[in-house]
C-alpha positions as a Markdown table, in Angstrom:
| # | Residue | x | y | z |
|---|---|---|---|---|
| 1 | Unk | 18.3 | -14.5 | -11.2 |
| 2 | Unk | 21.4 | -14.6 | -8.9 |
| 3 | Unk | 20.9 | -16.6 | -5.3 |
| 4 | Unk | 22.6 | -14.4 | -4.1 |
| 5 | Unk | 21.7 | -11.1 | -1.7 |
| 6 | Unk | 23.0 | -7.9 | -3.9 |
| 7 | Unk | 22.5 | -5.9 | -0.4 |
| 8 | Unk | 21.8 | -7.7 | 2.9 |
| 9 | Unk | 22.3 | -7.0 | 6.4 |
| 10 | Unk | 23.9 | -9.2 | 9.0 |
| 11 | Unk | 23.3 | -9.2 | 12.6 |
| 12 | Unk | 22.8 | -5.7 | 11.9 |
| 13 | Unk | 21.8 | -3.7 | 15.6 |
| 14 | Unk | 20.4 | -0.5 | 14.6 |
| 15 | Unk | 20.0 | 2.9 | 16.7 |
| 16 | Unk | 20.9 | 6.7 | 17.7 |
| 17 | Unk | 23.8 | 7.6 | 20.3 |
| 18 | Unk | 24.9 | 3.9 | 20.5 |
| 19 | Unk | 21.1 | 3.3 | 22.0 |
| 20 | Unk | 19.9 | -0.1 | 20.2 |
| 21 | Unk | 16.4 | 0.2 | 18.8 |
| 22 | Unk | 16.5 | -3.1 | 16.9 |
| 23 | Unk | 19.1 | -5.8 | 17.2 |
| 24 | Unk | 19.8 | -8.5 | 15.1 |
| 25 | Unk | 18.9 | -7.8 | 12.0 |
| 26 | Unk | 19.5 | -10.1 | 9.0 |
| 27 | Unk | 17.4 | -9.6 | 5.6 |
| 28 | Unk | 18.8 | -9.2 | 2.2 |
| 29 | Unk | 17.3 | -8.1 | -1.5 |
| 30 | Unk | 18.2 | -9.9 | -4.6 |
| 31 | Unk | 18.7 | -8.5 | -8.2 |
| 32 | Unk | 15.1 | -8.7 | -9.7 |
| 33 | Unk | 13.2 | -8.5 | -6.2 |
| 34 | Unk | 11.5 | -6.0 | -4.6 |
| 35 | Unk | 11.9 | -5.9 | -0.3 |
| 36 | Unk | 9.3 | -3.9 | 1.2 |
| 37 | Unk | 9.3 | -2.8 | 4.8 |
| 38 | Unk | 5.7 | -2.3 | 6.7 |
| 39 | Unk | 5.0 | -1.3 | 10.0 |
| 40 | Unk | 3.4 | 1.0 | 12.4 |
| 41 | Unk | 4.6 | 4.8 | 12.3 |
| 42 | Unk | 7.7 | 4.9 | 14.3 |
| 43 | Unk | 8.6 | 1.4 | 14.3 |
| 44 | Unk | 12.1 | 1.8 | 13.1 |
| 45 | Unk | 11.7 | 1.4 | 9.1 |
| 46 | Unk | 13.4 | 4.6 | 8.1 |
| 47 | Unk | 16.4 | 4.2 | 10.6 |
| 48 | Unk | 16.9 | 0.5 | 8.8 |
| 49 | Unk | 16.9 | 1.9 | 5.6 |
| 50 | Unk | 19.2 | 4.5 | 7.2 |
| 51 | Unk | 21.5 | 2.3 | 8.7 |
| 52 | Unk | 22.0 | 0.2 | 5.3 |
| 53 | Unk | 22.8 | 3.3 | 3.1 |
| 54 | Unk | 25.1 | 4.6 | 5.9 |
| 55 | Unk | 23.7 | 7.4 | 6.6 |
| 56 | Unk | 23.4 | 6.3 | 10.2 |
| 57 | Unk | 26.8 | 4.6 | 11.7 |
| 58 | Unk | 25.7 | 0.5 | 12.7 |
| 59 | Unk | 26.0 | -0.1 | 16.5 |
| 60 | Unk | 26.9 | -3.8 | 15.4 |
| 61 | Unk | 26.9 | -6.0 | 12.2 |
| 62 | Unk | 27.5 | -5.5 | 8.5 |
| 63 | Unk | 25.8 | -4.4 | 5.3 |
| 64 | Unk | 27.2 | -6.1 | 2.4 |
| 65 | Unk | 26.8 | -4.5 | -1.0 |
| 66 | Unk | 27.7 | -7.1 | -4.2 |
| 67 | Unk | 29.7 | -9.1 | -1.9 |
| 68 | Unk | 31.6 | -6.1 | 0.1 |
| 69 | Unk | 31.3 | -4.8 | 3.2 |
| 70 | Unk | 30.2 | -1.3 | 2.6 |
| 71 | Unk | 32.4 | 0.4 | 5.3 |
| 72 | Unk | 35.1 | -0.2 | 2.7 |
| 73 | Unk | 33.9 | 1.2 | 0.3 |
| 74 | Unk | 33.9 | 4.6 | -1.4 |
| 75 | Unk | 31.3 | 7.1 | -1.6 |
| 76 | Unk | 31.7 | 7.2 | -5.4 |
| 77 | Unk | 32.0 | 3.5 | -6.0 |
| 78 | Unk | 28.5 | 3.1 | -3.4 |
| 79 | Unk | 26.7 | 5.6 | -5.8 |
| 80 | Unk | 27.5 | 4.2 | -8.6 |
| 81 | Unk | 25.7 | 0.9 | -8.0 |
| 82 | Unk | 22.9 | 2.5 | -4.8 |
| 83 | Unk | 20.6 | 5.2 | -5.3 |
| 84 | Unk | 18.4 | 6.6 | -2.5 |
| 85 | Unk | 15.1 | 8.7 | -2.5 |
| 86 | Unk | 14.5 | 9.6 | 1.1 |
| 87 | Unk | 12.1 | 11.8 | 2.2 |
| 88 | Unk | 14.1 | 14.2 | 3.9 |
| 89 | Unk | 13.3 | 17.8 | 2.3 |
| 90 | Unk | 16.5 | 19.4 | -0.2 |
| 91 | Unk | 17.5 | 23.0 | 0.4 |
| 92 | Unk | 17.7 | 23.9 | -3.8 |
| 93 | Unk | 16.7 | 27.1 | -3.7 |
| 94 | Unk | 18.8 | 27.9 | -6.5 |
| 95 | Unk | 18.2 | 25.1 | -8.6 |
| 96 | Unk | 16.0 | 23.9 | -11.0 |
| 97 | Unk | 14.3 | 20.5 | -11.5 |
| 98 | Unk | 16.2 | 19.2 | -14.2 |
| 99 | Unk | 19.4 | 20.5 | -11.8 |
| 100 | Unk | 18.6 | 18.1 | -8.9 |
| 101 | Unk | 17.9 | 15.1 | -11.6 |
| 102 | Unk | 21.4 | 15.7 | -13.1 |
| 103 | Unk | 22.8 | 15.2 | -10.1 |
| 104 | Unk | 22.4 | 11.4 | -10.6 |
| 105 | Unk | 25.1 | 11.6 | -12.5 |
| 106 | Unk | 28.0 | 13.2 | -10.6 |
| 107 | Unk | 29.2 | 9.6 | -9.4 |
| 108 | Unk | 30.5 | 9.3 | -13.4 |
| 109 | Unk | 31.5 | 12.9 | -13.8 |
| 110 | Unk | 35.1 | 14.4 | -13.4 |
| 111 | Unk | 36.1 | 16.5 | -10.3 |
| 112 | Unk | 34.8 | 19.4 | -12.0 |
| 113 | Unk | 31.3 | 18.0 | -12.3 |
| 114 | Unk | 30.8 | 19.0 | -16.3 |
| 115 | Unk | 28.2 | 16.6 | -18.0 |
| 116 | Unk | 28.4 | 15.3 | -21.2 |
| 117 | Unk | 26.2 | 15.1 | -23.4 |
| 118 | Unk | 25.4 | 11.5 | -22.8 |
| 119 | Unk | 25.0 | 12.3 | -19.2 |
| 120 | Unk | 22.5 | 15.2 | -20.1 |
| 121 | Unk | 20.4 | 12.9 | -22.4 |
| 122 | Unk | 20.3 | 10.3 | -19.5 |
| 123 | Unk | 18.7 | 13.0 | -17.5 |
| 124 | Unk | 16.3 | 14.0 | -20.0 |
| 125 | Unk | 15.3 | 10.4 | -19.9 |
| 126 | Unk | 14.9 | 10.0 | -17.0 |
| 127 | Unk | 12.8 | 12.8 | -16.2 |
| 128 | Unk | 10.6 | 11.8 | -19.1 |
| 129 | Unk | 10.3 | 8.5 | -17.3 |
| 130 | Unk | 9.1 | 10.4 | -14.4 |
| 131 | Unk | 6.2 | 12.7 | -16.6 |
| 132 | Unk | 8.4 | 15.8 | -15.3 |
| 133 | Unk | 9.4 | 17.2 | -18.4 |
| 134 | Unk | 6.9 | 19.5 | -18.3 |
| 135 | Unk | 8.5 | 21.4 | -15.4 |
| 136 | Unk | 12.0 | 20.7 | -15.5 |
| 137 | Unk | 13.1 | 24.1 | -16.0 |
| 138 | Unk | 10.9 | 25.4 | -13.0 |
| 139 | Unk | 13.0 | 26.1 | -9.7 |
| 140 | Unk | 12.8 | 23.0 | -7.6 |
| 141 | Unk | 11.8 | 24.8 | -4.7 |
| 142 | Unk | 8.4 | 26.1 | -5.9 |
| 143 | Unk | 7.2 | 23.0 | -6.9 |
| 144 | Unk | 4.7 | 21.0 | -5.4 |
| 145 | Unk | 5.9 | 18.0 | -2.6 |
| 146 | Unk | 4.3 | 14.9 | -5.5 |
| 147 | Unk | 6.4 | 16.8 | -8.2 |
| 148 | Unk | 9.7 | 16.9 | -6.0 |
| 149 | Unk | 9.3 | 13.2 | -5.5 |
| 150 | Unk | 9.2 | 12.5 | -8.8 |
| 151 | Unk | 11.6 | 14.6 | -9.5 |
| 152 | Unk | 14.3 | 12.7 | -6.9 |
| 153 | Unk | 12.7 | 9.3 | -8.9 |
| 154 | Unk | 14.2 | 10.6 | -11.4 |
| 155 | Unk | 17.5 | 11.5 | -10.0 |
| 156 | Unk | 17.6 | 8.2 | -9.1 |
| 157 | Unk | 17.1 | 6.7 | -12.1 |
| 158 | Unk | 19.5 | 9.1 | -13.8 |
| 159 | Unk | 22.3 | 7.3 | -11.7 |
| 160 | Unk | 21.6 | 4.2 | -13.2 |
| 161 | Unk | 21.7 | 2.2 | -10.2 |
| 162 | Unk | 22.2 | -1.6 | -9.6 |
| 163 | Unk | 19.8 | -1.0 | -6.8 |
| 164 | Unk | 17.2 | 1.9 | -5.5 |
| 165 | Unk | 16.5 | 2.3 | -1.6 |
| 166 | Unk | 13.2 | 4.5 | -1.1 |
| 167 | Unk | 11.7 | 5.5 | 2.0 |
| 168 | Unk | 7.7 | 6.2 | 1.8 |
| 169 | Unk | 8.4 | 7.7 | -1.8 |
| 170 | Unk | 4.3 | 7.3 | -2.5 |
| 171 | Unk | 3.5 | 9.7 | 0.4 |
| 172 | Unk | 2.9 | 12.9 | -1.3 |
| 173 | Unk | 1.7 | 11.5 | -4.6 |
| 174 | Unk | -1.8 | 11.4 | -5.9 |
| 175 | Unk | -3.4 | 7.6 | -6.9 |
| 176 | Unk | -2.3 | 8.2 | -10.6 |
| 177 | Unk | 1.7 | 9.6 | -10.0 |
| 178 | Unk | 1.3 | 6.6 | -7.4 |
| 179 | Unk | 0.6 | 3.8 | -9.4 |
| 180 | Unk | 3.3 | 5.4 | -11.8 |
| 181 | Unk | 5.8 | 5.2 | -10.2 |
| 182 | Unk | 5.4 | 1.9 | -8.1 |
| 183 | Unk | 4.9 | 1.0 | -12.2 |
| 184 | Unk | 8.4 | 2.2 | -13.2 |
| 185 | Unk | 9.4 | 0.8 | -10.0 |
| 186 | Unk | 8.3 | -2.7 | -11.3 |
| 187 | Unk | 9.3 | -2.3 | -15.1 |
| 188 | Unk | 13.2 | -1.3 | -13.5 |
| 189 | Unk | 13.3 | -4.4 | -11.2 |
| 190 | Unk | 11.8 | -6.7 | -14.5 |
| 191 | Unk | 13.9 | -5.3 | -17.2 |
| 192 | Unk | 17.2 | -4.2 | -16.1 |
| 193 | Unk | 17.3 | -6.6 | -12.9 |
| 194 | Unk | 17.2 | -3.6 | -10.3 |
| 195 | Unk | 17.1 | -4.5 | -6.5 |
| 196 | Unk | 15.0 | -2.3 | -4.8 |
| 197 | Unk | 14.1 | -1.9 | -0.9 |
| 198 | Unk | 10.9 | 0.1 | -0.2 |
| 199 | Unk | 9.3 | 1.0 | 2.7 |
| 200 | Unk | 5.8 | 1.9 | 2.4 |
| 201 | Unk | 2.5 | 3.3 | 5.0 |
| 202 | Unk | -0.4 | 1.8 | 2.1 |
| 203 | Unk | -0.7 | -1.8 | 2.3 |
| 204 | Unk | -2.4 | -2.8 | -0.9 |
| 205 | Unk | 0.2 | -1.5 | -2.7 |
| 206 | Unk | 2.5 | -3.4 | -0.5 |
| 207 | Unk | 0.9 | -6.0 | -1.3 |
| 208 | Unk | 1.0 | -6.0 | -4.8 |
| 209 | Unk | 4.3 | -5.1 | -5.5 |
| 210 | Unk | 6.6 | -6.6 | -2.8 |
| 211 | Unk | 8.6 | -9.8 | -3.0 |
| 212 | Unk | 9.7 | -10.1 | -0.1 |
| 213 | Unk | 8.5 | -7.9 | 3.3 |
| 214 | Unk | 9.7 | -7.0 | 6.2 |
| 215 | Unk | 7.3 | -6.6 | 9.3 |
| 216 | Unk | 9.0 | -4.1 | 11.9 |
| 217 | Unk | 7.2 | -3.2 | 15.3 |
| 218 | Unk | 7.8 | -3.5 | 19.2 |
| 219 | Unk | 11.7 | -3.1 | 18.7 |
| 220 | Unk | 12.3 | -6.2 | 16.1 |
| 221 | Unk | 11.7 | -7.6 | 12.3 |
| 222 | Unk | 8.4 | -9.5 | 13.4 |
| 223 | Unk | 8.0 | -11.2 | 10.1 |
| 224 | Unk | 10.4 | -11.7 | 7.2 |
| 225 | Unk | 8.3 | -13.3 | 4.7 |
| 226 | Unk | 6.9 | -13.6 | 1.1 |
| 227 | Unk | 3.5 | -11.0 | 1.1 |
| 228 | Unk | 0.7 | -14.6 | 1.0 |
| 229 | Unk | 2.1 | -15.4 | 4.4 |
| 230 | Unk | 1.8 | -11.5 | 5.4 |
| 231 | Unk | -0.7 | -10.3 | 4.1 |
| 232 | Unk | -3.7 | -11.8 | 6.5 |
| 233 | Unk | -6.5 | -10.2 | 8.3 |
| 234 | Unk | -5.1 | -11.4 | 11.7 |
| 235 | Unk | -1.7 | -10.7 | 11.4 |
| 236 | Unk | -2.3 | -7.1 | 9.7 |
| 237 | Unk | -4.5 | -6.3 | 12.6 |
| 238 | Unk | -1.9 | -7.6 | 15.0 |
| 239 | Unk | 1.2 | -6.1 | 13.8 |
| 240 | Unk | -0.7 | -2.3 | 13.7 |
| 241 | Unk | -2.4 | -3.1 | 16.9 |
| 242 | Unk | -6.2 | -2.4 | 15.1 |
| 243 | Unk | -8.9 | -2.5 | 18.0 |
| 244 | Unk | -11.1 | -0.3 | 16.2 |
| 245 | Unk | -12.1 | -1.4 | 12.7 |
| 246 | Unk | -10.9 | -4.4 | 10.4 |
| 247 | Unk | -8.4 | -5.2 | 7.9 |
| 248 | Unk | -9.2 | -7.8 | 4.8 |
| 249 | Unk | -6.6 | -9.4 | 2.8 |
| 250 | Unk | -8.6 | -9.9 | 0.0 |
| 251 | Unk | -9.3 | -6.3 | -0.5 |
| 252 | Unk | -5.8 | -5.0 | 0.9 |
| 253 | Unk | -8.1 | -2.6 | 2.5 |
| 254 | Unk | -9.2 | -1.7 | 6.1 |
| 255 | Unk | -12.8 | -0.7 | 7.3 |
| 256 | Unk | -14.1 | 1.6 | 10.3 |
| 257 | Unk | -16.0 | -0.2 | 12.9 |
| 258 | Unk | -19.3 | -1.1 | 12.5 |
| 259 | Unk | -22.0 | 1.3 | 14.0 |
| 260 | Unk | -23.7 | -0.7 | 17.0 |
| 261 | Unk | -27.4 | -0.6 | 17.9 |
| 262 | Unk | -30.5 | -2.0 | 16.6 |
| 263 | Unk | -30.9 | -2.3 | 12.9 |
| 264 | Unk | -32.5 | 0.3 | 11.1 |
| 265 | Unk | -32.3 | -1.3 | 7.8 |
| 266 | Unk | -32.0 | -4.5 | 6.0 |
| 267 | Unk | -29.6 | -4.2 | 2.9 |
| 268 | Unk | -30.4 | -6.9 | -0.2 |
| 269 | Unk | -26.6 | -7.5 | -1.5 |
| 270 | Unk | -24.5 | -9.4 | -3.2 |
| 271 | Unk | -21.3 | -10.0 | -6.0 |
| 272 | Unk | -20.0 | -6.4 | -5.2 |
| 273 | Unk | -23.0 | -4.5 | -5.0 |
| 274 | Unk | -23.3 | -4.1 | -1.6 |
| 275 | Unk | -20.5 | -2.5 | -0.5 |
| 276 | Unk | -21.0 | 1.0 | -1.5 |
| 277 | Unk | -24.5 | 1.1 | 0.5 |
| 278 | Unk | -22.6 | -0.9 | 3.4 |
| 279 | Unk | -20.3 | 1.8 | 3.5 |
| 280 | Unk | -22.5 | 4.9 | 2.8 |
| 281 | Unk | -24.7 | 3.7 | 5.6 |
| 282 | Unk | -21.6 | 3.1 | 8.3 |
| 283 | Unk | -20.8 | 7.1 | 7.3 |
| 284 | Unk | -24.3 | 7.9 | 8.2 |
| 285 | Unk | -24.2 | 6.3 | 11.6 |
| 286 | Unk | -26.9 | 4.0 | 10.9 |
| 287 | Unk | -26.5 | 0.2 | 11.7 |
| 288 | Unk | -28.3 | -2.0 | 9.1 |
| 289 | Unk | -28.5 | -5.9 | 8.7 |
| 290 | Unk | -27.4 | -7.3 | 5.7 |
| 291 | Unk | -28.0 | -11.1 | 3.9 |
| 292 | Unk | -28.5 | -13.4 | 2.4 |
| 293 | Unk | -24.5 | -13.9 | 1.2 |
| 294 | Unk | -22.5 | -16.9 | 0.4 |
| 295 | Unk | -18.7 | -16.6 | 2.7 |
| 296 | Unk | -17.4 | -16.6 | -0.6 |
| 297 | Unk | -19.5 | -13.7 | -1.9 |
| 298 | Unk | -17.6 | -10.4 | -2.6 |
| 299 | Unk | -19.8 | -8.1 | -0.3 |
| 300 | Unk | -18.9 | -10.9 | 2.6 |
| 301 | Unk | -15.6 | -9.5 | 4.4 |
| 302 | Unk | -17.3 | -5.4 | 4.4 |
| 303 | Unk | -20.8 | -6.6 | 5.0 |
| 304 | Unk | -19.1 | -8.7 | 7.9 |
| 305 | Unk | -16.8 | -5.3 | 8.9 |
| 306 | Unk | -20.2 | -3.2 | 9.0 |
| 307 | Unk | -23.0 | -4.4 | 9.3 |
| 308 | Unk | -24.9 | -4.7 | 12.9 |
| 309 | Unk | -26.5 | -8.0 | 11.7 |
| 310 | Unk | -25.6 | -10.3 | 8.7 |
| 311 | Unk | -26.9 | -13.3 | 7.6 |
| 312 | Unk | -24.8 | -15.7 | 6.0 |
| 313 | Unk | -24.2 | -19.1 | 4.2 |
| 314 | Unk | -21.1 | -21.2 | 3.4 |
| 315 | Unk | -18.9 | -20.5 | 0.6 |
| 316 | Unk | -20.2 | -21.1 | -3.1 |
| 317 | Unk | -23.3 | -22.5 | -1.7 |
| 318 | Unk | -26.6 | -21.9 | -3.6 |
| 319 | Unk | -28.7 | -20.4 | -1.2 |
| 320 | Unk | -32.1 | -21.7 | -2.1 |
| 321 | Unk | -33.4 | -22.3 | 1.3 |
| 322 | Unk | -30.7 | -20.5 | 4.1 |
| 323 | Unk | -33.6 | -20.6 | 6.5 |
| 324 | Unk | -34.7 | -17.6 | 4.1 |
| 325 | Unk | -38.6 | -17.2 | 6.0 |
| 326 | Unk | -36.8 | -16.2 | 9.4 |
| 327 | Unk | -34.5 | -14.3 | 7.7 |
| 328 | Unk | -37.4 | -12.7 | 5.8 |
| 329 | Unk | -39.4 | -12.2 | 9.4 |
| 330 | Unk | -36.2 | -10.3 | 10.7 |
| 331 | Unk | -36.1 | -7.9 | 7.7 |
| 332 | Unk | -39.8 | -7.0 | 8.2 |
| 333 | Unk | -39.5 | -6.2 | 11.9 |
| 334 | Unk | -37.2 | -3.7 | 11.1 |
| 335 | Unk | -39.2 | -2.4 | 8.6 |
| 336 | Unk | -37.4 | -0.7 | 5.6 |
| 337 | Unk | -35.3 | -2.6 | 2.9 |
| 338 | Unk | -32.5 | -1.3 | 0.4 |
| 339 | Unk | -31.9 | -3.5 | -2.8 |
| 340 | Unk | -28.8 | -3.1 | -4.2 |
| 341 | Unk | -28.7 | -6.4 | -6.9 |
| 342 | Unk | -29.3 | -5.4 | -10.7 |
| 343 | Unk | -30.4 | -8.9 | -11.4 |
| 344 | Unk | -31.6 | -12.4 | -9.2 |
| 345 | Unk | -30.4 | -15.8 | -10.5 |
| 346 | Unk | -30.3 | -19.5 | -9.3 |
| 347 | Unk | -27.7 | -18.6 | -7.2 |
| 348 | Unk | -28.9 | -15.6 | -5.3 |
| 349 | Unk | -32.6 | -17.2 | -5.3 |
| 350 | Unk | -32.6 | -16.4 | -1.3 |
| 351 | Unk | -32.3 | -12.9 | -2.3 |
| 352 | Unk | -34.8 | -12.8 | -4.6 |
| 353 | Unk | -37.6 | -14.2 | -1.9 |
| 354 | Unk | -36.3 | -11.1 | 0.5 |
| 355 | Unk | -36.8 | -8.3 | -2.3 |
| 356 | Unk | -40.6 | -10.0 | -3.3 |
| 357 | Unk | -41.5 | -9.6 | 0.4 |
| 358 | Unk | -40.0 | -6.5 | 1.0 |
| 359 | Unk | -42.0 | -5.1 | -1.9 |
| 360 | Unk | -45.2 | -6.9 | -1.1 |
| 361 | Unk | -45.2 | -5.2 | 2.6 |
| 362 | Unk | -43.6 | -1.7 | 0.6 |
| 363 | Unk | -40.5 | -1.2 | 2.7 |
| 364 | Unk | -38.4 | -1.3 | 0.0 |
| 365 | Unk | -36.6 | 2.7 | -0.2 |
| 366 | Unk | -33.9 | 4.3 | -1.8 |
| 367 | Unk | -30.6 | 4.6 | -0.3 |
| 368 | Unk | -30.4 | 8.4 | -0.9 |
| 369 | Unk | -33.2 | 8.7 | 0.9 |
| 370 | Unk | -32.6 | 6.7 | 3.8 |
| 371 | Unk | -29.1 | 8.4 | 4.3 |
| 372 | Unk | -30.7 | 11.9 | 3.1 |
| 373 | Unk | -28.4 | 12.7 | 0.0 |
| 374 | Unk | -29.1 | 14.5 | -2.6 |
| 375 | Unk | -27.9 | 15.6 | -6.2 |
| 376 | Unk | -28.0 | 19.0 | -4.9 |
C-alpha cells in the first residue's frame, strides 16, 4: 500500500459566505483505506466532504489529489480518478436508470458524449454490481429513494474511480441493500486498491468497515483515529452528547434508558439470552432486576443499560457462591421470576439455585404474560 495520502486536506478552514465553521483541518485517505466521518447531525461532515470535492470554494488550505493541488486541476482530469455519491436529489425526469449510471463515463467520452461499446458494457456491470439490472430501463424518477442510491453507486462505479467520496449513501437503504453495498464498498477498496471517504449516521457499521474515522462536533475534528480508539462507550456518548440512554462498544449498539422504580420482576439470564426479555420488558415500562451475570457475560452491558437492579460478578468468574441466598431473598420479595437460560452448567450454577427457588415458591411466569403479548 502506498504511505502516501491519495486525497488529504491541509489546514483546510471550511464554511459558507467566508463564515468558518471548522478550521484547521488536516486528514488524508490512502489507496486501500476506508476514512469514515461520524458525528452529530449538523456537525459539519457533509460541508467537509463538500469542501474536498470542490463543490464548496475553501476559505483557507489545500486539498491534494495524487500529489496535486486540486484547484489546478481539470474537471475532466478530477473525474477521472474521484467519484462522488451525495445525497442531494437529481432532477432526471427524462432519464432512465441505466441513463444516470452511464453517465460515469462521460469523463472518457468525446465532446459529443457517444459511448462505446466498452463504455456501455462497463455500465451494465456496474449496475449488475449494484442488483439494478432489474430496473435499469425504468425512468429514474419513479423509482424508489434505496433504488436511486444504488443506482448513483453504480454511476460511481461505472467511472472507475481511483477513489469514491459518499455522503450518508446507507440512508435510504434497507439492512440487506445496506450491507451490500458497504460489501462492494469493501471488495472495491481490497481488490482494485480504491480510497474511499464515507460519512455515515449508523455506528456499527462505522465500526466495522472504517479504517480510519473522523470525529466532527462543536466546530472541529474531535478525534482522528483508528475505530478501537473510537469506538468506546464513553467517548460515543460524549461526542453525541447521550444523557438519555447508553451506547456499548461491544455491541456497536445504543439502548433507551432504563425504566426507574421498584422491580417488578427478576429476570434469570445469561450468554445472550437475556437481552430480548431485557428489552421487551424496558418497551413495556416495567423495571425488572436481573442476575446472577459474570462482567464478561454477553447479557452484561444491556442488562446493565436496563435493568432497575442487577446483580453482578467479575469477569469469567464461576459464580458458585456470588452471595446467591441474598440475591435469592431479593428475587422473592419481588415476587415473580422470568427464566430465560435453555440449560444451567458449572458455570452459571448461581443461576441454577435462583430458578430452583423461584420454582419451589411458584413465581416463575412467562414473559408473554407478564408483558401481555400474544400470538394473536
Amino acid at each position: 500500500m502506498n504511505d502516501t495520502y491519495y486525497i488529504s486536506a491541509n489546514g483546510m478552514t471550511v464554511g459558507y459566505d467566508g463564515k468558518p465553521l471548522i478550521e484547521n483541518i488536516s486528514i488524508g485517505v490512502r489507496r486501500g483505506e476506508i476514512l469514515t466521518l461520524i458525528g452529530p447531525n449538523g456537525s459539519g461532515k457533509s460541508t467537509i466532504l463538500k469542501s474536498m470535492i470542490k463543490e464548496l470554494r475553501l476559505i483557507a488550505g489545500t486539498v491534494v489529489l495524487d500529489g496535486r493541488d486540486m484547484e489546478g486541476l481539470r474537471e475532466r482530469d478530477v473525474a477521472k480518478k474521484l467519484a462522488i455519491v451525495m445525497t442531494e436529489r437529481i432532477r432526471a425526469e427524462l432519464l432512465t436508470c441505466w441513463d444516470i449510471a452511464a453517465t460515469g463515463r462521460y469523463p472518457y467520452t468525446g465532446h459529443l458524449g457517444l459511448l462505446s461499446k466498452e463504455d456501455r458494457a462497463i455500465v451494465d456491470a456496474a449496475l449488475e454490481t449494484v442488483h439494478a439490472k432489474d430496473f435499469a430501463d425504468r425512468p429514474f424518477a419513479r423509482i424508489s429513494d434505496g433504488q436511486r442510491q444504488r443506482v448513483l453507486l453504480a454511476r460511481a462505479i461505472a467511472q472507475q474511480p481511483e477513489i469514491i467520496v459518499l455522503d450518508e449513501p446507507t440512508s435510504f437503504l434497507d439492512v440487506r441493500h445496506k450491507l451490500e453495498l458497504l460489501d462492494i464498498l469493501k471488495t472495491m477498496v481490497r481488490e482494485k486498491n480504491v480510497a474511499v471517504i464515507v460519512s455515515l449516521h449508523e455506528l456499527d457499521l462505522a465500526e466495522k468497515i472504517s479504517d480510519r474515522v473522523v470525529c466532527v462536533a462543536n466546530g472541529r475534528i474531535d478525534r482522528y483515529d483508528t475505530p478501537e480508539n473510537i469506538f468506546t462507550d464513553d467517548y460515543i456518548c460524549s461526542l453525541y452528547g447521550i444523557e438519555r440512554g447508553s451506547f456499548h462498544a461491544l455491541f456497536g449498539s445504543v439502548e433507551l434508558p432504563a425504566v426507574s422504580g421498584e422491580p417488578q420482576v427478576f429476570v434469570i439470564g445469561g450468554g445472550g439470552s437475556g437481552i430480548p426479555a431485557y428489552r421487551a420488558l424496558q418497551r413495556a415500562g416495567i423495571p425488572f432486576a436481573a442476575g446472577i451475570l459474570p462482567e464478561s457475560d454477553l447479557d452484561f452491558p444491556v442488562a446493565k443499560a436496563l435493568a432497575a437492579e442487577l446483580y453482578a460478578v467479575p469477569a469469567f468468574s464461576i459464580s458458585k457462591d456470588a452471595g446467591t441466598e441474598n440475591v435469592i431473598g431479593r428475587m422473592l420479595a419481588i415476587g415473580s421470576a422470568v427464566s430465560t437460560v435453555p440449560a444451567f452448567g458449572e458455570t452459571n450454577a448461581a443461576n441454577l439455585k435462583l430458578y430452583e427457588a423461584a420454582r419451589s415458591a411458584g413465581i416463575l411466569t412467562e414473559l408473554d404474560a407478564l408483558i401481555g403479548r400474544t400470538d394473536a
